[in-house]
MARZADO-541939 format. One record per residue (C-alpha): residue number from 1; residue in one letter; x, y, z. Coordinates in Angstrom, 2 decimals. Each point is the difference from the previous one (the first is absolute). Layout:
N
+------+------+---------+---------+---------+
: resi : resn :      c1 :      c2 :      c3 :
+------+------+---------+---------+---------+
:  NUM :    a :       X :       Y :       Z :
...
+------+------+---------+---------+---------+
! end
This chain:
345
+------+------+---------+---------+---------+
: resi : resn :      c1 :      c2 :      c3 :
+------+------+---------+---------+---------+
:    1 :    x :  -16.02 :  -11.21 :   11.24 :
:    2 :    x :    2.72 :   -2.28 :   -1.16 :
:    3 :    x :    1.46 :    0.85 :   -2.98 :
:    4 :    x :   -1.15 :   -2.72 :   -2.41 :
:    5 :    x :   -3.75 :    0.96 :    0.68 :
:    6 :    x :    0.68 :    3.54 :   -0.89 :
:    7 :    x :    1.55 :   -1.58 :   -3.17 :
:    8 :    x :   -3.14 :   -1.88 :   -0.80 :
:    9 :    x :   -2.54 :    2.83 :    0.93 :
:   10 :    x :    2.31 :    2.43 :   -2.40 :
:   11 :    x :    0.89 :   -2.43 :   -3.23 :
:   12 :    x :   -0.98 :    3.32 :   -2.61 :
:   13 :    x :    2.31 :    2.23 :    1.78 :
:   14 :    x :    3.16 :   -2.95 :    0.35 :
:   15 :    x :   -0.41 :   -0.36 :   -3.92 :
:   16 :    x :    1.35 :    4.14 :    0.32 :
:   17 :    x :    3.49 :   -0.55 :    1.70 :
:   18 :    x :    2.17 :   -1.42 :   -3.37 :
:   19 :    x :    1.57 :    3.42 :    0.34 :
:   20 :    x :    0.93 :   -0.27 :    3.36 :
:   21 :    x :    1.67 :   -3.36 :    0.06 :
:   22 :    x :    3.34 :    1.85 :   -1.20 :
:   23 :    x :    0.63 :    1.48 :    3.37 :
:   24 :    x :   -0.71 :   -3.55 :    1.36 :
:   25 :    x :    2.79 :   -1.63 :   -2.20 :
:   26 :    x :    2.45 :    2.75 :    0.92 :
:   27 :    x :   -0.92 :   -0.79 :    3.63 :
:   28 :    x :    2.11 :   -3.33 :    0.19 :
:   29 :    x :    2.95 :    2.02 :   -0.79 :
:   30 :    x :   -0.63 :    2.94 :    1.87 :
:   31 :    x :   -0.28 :   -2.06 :    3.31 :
:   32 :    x :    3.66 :   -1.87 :   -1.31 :
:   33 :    x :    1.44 :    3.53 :    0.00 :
:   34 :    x :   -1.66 :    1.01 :    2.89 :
:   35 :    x :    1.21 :   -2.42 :    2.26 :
:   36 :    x :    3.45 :    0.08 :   -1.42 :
:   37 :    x :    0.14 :    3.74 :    0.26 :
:   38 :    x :   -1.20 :    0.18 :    3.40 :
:   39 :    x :    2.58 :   -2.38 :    1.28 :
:   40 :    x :   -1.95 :   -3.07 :    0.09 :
:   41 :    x :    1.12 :   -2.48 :   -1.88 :
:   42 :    x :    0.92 :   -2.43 :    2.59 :
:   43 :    x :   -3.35 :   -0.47 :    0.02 :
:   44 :    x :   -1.19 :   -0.05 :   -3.55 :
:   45 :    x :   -0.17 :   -3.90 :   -0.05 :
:   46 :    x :   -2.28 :   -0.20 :    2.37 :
:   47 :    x :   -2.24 :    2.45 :   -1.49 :
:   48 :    x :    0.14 :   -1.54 :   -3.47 :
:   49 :    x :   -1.05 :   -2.87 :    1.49 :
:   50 :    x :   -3.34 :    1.51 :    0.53 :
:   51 :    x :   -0.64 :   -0.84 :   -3.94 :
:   52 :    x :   -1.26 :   -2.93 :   -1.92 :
:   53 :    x :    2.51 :   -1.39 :   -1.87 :
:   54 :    x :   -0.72 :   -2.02 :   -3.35 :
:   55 :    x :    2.51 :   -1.71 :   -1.95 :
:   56 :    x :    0.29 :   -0.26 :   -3.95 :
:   57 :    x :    2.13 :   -1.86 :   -2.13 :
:   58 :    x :    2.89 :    2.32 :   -1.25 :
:   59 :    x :    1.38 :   -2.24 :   -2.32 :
:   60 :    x :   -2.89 :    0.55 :   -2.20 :
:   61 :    x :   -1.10 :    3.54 :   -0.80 :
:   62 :    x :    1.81 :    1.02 :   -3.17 :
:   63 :    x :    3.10 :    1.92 :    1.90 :
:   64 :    x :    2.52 :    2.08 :   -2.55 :
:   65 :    x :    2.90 :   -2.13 :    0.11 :
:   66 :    x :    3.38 :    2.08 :   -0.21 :
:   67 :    x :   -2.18 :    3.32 :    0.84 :
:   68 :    x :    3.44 :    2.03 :    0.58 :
:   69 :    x :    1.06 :   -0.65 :   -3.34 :
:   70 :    x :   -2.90 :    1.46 :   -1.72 :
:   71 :    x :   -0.22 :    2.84 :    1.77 :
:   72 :    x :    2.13 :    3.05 :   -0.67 :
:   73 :    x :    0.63 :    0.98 :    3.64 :
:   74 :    x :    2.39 :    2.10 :    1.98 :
:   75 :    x :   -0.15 :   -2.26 :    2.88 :
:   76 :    x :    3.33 :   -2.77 :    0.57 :
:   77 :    x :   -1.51 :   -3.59 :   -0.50 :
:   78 :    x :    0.59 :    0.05 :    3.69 :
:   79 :    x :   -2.17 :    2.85 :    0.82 :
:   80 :    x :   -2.94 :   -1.11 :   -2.38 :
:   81 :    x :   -0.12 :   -2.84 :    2.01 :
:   82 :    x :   -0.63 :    1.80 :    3.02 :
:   83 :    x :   -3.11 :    1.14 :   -1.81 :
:   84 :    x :   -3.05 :   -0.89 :    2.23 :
:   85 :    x :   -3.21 :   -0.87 :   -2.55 :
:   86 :    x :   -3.11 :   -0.78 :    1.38 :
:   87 :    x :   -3.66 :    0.09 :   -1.58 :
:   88 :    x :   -2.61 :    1.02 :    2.14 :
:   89 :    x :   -3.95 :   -0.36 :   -0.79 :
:   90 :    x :   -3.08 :    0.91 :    1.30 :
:   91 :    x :   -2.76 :   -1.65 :   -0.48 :
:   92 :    x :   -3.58 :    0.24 :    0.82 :
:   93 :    x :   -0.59 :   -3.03 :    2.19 :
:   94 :    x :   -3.94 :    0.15 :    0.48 :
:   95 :    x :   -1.90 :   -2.63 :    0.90 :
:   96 :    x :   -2.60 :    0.00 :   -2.65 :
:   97 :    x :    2.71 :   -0.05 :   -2.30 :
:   98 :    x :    0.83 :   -3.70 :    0.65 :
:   99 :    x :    3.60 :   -1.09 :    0.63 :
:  100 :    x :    1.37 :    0.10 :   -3.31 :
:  101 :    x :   -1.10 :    2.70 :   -2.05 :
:  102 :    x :    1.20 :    3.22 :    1.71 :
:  103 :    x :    2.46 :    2.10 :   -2.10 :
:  104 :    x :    2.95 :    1.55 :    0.67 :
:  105 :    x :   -1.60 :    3.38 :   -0.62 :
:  106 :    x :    3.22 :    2.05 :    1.19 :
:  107 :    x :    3.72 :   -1.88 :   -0.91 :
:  108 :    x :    3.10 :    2.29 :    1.15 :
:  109 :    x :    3.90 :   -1.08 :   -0.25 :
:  110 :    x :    1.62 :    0.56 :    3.36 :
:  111 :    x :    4.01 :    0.71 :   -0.67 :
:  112 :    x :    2.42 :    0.61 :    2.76 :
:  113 :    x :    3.64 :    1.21 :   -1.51 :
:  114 :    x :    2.91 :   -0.05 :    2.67 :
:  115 :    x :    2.08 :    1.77 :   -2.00 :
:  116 :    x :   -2.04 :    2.83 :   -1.65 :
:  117 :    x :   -1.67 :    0.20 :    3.73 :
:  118 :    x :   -3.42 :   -0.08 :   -1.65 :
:  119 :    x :   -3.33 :   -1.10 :    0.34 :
:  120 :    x :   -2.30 :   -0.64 :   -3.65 :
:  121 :    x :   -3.34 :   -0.30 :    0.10 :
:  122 :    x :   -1.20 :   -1.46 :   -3.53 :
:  123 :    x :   -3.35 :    0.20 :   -0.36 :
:  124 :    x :   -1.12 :   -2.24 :   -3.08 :
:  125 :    x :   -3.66 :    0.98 :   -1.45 :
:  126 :    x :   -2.89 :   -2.94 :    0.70 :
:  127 :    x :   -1.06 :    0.49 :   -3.57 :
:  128 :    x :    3.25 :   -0.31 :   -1.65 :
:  129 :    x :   -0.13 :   -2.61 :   -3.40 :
:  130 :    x :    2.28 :   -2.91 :    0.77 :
:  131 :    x :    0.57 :   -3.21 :   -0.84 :
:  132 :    x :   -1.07 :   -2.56 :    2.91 :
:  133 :    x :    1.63 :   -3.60 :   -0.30 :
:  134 :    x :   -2.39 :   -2.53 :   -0.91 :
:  135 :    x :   -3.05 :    2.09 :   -0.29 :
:  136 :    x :    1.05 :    2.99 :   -3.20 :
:  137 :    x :   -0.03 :    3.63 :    0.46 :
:  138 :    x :   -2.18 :    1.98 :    2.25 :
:  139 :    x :    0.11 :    2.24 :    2.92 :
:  140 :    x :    2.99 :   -0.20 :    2.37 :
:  141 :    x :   -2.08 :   -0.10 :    3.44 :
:  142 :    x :   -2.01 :   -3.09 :   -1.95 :
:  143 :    x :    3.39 :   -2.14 :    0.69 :
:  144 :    x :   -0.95 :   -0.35 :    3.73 :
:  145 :    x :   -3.53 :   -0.83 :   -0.64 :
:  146 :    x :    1.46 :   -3.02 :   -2.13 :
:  147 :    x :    2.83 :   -1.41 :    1.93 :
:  148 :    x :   -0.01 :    1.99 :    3.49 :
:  149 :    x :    3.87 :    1.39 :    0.70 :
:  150 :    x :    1.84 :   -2.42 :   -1.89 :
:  151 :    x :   -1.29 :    0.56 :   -3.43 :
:  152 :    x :   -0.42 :    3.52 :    0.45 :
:  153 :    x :    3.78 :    0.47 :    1.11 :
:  154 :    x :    0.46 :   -2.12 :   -3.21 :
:  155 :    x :   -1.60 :    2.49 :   -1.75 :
:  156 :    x :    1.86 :    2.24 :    1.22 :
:  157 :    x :    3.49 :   -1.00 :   -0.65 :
:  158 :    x :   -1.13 :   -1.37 :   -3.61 :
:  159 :    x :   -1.55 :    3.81 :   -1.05 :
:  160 :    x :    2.63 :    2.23 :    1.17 :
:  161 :    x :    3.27 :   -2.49 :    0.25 :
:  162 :    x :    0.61 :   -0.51 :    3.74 :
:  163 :    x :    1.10 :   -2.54 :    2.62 :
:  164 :    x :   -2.72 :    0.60 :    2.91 :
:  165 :    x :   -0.64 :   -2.84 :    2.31 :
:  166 :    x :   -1.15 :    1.58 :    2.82 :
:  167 :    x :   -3.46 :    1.73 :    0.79 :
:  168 :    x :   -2.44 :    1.12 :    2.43 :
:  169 :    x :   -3.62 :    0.10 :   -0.62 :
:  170 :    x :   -2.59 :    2.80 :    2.29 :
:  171 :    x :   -2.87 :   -0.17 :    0.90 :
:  172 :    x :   -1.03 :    3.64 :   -0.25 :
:  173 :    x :   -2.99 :    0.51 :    2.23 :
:  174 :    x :    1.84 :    1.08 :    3.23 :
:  175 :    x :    1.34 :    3.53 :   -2.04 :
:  176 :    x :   -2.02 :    2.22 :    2.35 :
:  177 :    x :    0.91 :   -1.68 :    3.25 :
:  178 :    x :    3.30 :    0.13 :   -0.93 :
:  179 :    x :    0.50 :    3.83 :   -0.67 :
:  180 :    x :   -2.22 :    0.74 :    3.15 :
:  181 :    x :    1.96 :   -2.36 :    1.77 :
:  182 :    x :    3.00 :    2.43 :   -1.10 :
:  183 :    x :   -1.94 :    3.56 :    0.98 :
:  184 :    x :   -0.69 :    0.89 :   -3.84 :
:  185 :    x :    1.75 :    0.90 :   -1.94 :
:  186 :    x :    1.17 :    4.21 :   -1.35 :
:  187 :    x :   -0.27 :    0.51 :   -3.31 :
:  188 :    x :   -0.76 :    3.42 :   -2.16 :
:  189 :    x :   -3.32 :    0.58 :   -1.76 :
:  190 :    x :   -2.06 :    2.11 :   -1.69 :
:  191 :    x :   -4.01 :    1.13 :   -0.65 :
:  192 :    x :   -0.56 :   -2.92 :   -2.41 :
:  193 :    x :    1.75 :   -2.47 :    1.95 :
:  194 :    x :   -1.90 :    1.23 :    3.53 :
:  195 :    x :   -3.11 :   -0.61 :   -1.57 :
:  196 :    x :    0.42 :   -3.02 :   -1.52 :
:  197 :    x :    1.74 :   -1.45 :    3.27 :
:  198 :    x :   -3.27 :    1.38 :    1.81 :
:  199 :    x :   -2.33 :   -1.84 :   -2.15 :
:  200 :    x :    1.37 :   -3.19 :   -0.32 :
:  201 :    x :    1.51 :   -0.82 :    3.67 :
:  202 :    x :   -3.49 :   -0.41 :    1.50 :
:  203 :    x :    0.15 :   -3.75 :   -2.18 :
:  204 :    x :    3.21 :   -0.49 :    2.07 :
:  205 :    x :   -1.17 :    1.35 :    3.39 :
:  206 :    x :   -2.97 :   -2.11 :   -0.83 :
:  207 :    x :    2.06 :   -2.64 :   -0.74 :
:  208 :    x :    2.15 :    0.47 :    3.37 :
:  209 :    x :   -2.87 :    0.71 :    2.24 :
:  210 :    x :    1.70 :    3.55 :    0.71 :
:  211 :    x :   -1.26 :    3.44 :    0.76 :
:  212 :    x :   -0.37 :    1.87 :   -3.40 :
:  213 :    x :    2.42 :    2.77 :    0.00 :
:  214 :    x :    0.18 :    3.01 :   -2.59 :
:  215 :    x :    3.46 :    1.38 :   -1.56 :
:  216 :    x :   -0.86 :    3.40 :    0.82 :
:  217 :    x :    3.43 :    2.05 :   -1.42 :
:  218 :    x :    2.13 :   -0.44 :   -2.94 :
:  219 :    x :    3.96 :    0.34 :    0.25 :
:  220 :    x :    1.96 :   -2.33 :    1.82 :
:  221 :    x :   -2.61 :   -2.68 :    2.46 :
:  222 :    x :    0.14 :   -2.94 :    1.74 :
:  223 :    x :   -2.37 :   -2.51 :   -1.62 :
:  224 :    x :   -1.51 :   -3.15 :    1.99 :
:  225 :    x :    0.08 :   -3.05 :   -1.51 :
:  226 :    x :   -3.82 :    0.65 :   -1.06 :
:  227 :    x :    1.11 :    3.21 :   -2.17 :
:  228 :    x :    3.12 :   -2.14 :   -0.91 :
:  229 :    x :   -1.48 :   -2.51 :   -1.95 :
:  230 :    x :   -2.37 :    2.62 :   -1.71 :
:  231 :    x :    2.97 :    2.32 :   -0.73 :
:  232 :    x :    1.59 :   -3.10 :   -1.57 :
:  233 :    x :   -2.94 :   -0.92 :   -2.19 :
:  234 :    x :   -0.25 :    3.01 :   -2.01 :
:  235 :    x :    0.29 :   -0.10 :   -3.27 :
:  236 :    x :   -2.55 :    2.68 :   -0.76 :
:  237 :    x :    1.94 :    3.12 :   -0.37 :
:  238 :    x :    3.17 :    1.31 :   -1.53 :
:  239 :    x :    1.95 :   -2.89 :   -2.57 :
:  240 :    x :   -2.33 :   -2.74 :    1.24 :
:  241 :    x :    1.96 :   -3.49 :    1.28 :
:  242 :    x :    3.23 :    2.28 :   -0.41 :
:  243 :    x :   -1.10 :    2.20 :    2.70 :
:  244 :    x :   -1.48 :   -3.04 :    1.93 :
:  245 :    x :    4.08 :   -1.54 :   -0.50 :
:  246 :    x :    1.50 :    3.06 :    1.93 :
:  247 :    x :   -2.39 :    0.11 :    2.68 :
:  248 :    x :    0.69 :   -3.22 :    0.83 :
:  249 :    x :    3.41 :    0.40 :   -0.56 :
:  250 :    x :   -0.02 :    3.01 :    2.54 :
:  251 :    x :   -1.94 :   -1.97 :    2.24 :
:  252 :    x :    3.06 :   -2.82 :   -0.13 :
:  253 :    x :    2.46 :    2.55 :    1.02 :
:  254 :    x :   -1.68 :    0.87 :    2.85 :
:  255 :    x :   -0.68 :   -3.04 :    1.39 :
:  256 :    x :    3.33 :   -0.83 :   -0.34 :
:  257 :    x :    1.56 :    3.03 :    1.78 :
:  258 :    x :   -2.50 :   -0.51 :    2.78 :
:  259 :    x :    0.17 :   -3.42 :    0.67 :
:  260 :    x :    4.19 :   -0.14 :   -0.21 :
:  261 :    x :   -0.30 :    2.70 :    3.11 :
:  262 :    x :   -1.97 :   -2.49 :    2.17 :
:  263 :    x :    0.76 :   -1.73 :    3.13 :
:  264 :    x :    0.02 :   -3.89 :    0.21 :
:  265 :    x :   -2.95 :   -0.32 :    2.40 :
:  266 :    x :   -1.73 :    1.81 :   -3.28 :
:  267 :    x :    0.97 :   -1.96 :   -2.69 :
:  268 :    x :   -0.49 :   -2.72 :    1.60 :
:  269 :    x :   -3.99 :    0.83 :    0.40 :
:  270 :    x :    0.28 :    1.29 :   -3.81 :
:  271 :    x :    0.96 :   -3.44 :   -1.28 :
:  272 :    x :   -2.43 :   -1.75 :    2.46 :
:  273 :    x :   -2.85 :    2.18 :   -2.06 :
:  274 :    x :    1.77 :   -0.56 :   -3.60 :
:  275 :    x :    0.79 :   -3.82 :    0.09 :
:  276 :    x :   -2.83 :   -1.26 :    0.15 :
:  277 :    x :   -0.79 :   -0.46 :   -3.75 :
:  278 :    x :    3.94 :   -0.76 :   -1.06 :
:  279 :    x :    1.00 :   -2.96 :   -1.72 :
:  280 :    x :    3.23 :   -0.21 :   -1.49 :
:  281 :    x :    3.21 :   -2.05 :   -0.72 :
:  282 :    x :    2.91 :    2.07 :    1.33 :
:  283 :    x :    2.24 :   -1.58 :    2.25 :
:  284 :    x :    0.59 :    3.25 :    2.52 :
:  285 :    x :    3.43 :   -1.65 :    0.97 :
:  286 :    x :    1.41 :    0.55 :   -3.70 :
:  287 :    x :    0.45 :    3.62 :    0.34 :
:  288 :    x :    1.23 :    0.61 :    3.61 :
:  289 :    x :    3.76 :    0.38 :   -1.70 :
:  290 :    x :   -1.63 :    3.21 :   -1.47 :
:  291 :    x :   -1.11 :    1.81 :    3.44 :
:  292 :    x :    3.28 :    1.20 :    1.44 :
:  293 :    x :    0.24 :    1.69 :   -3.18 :
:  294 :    x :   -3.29 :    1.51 :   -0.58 :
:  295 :    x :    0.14 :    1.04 :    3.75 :
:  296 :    x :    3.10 :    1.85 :   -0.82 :
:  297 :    x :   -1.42 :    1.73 :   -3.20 :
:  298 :    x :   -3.79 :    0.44 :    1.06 :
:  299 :    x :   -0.53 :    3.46 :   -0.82 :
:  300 :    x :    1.46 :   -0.44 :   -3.56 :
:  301 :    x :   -2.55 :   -2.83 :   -0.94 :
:  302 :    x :   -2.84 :    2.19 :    1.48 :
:  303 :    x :    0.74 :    2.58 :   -1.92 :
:  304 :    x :    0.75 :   -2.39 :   -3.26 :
:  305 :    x :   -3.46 :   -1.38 :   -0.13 :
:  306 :    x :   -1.18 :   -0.16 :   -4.08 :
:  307 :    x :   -2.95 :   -0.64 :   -0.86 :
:  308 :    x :   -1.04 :   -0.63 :   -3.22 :
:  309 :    x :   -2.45 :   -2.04 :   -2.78 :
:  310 :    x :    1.06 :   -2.49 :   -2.59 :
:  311 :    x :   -0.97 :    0.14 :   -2.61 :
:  312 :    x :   -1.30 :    3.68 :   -0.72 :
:  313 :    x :   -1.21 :    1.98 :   -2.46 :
:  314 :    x :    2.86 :    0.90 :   -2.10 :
:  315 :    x :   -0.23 :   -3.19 :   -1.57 :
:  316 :    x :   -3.29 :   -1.60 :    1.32 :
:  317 :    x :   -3.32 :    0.81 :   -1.27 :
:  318 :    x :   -3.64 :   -0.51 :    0.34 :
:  319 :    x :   -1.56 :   -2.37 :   -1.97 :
:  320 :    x :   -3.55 :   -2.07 :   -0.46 :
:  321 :    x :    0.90 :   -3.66 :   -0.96 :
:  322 :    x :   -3.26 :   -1.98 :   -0.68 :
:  323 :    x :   -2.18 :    2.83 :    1.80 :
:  324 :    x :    2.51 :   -0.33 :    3.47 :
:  325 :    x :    2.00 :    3.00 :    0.95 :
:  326 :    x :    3.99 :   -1.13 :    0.57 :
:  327 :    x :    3.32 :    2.18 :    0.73 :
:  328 :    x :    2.39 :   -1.13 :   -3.20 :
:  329 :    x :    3.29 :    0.78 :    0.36 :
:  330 :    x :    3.07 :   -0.48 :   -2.27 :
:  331 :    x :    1.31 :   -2.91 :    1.94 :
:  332 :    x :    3.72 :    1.03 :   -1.17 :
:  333 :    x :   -0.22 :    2.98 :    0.96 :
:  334 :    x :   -2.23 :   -1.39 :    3.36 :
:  335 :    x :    3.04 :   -2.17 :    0.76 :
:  336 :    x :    2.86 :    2.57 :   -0.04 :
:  337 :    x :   -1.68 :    2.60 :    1.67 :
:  338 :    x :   -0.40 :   -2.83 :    2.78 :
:  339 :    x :    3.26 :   -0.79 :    0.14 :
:  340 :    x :    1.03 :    3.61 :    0.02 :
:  341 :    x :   -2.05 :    0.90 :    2.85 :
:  342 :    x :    0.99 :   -3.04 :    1.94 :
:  343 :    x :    4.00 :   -0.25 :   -0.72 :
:  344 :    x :    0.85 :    3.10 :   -1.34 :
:  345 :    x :   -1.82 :    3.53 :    1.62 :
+------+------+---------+---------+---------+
! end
């Protein structure tokens, strides 16, 4: 059964997997690192090519001009221009949905820093209260609906006072393929989580015509991509979408440290599995300078991965506007605490 039937016989259980799209956005970077780490770069172009590319204007989406000079950073002007920025989306591409109204239901900042050696993951909330050009304030992930990548990166850049130009947009449906396709993934649980992983992966075994399998211990196990995607999705015990935020996060990690210890014959069938629903803007060839480097310092940025939300709840709060829930932060506040996690920690 090809994989666009199952997608149409299981529409209910698709609507599910906003959750899960996280660990398909960190994918595109994982497989970067991966086949940098594992000594493959030489063939990195080639792989890339493997994704859609789809241009936008740059000259038009509301970039900070003179960014170094508003921000209070430790980095040279040099070395803040080393700063890699890219926004990453995923989006729920379903067919029903027609071609222009999906939303960018997860948005995360993707910053490489040469000189800190670090990795930032910044995940931005789809229900944050912005301002979208053209169309007044709503939710953040609405940008996308309105104006695809361009006016969302707009959005972007206007809201929190960044230069972004380049994205990648993911189609997230392939998430349990992918960490099958990478023998699971080990991660440590306990009674709640075990149940609620045993519960809700028959949707995705459903989902990925599998055999249903039961997490039978707690502690430290190996999770298919099945119990992956329902580990991911809860939010039903402990602090909520907090605790839902770490799992992923130590979800992330693991991918990462598994997938940078792979041969080139195995990335290689990774990325044949993951670029399928990639469309993006980056020019691979822009950042092969960086590689001798990164190959040199690998195990510094693996261990330097941060991974963090902006805007949180220190200065964001929950409010009904009109009778429809949004994430309001203090957009002051929201916009130094991005450019401290970005240029700064």
């Amino acid at each position: 059964m090809s994989r666009r039937v199952r997608k149409n016989i299981d529409k209910k259980n698709k609507k599910k997997n906003i959750s899960a799209r996280i660990i398909k956005i960190t994918f595109i970077l994982i497989i970067i690192v991966g086949l940098i780490a594992g000594g493959a770069y030489f063939c990195i172009n080639k792989i890339m090519g493997k994704m859609k590319g789809e241009a936008i204007e740059k000259t038009d989406l509301n970039k900070e001009t003179d960014l170094y000079e508003k921000i209070a950073t430790n980095l040279t002007e040099k070395e803040f221009d080393k700063v890699i920025t890219i926004v990453v989306f995923g989006v729920d591409a379903r067919l029903e949905l027609g071609p222009n109204s999906s939303r960018s239901d997860t948005i995360m900042i993707a910053s490489v820093n040469p000189t800190t050696k670090s990795i930032k993951l910044v995940s931005i909330p789809r229900d944050t209260y912005v301002s979208i050009p053209g169309y007044g304030s709503s939710k953040i992930n609405h940008a996308y609906s309105y104006g695809r990548e361009a006016l969302a990166v707009k959005t972007i850049n206007s809201n929190f006072g960044l230069a972004i130009d380049e994205y990648v947009t993911i189609d997230f449906e392939e998430v349990i393929y992918i960490v099958n396709e990478i023998k699971g993934v080990e991660i440590q649980i306990n009674e709640q989580e075990r149940q609620f992983i045993n519960k809700w992966s028959k949707e995705s075994y459903k989902l990925s015509g599998g055999t249903y399998k039961e997490v039978k211990t707690t502690g430290l196990v190996t999770l298919s991509g099945e119990q992956t995607l329902a580990y991911m999705r809860n939010r039903d015990s402990g602090r909520g979408d907090f605790d839902r935020a770490e799992r992923q996060r130590k979800v992330v990690t693991e991918i990462v440290n598994k997938v940078s210890k792979m041969s080139l014959v195995q990335i290689i069938k990774l990325t044949d599995v993951l670029f399928k629903g990639v469309t993006t803007n980056i020019n691979i060839n822009d950042y092969f300078s960086y590689i001798p480097a990164f190959l040199k310092e690998k195990s510094t940025y693996l261990q330097n991965i941060i991974s963090v939300q902006v805007p949180n709840s220190e200065y964001a709060s929950d409010k009904y506007i009109s009778g429809i829930y949004y994430f309001v932060p203090d957009k002051t506040k929201m916009k130094q605490d991005m450019y401290n996690v970005l240029y700064n920690k």
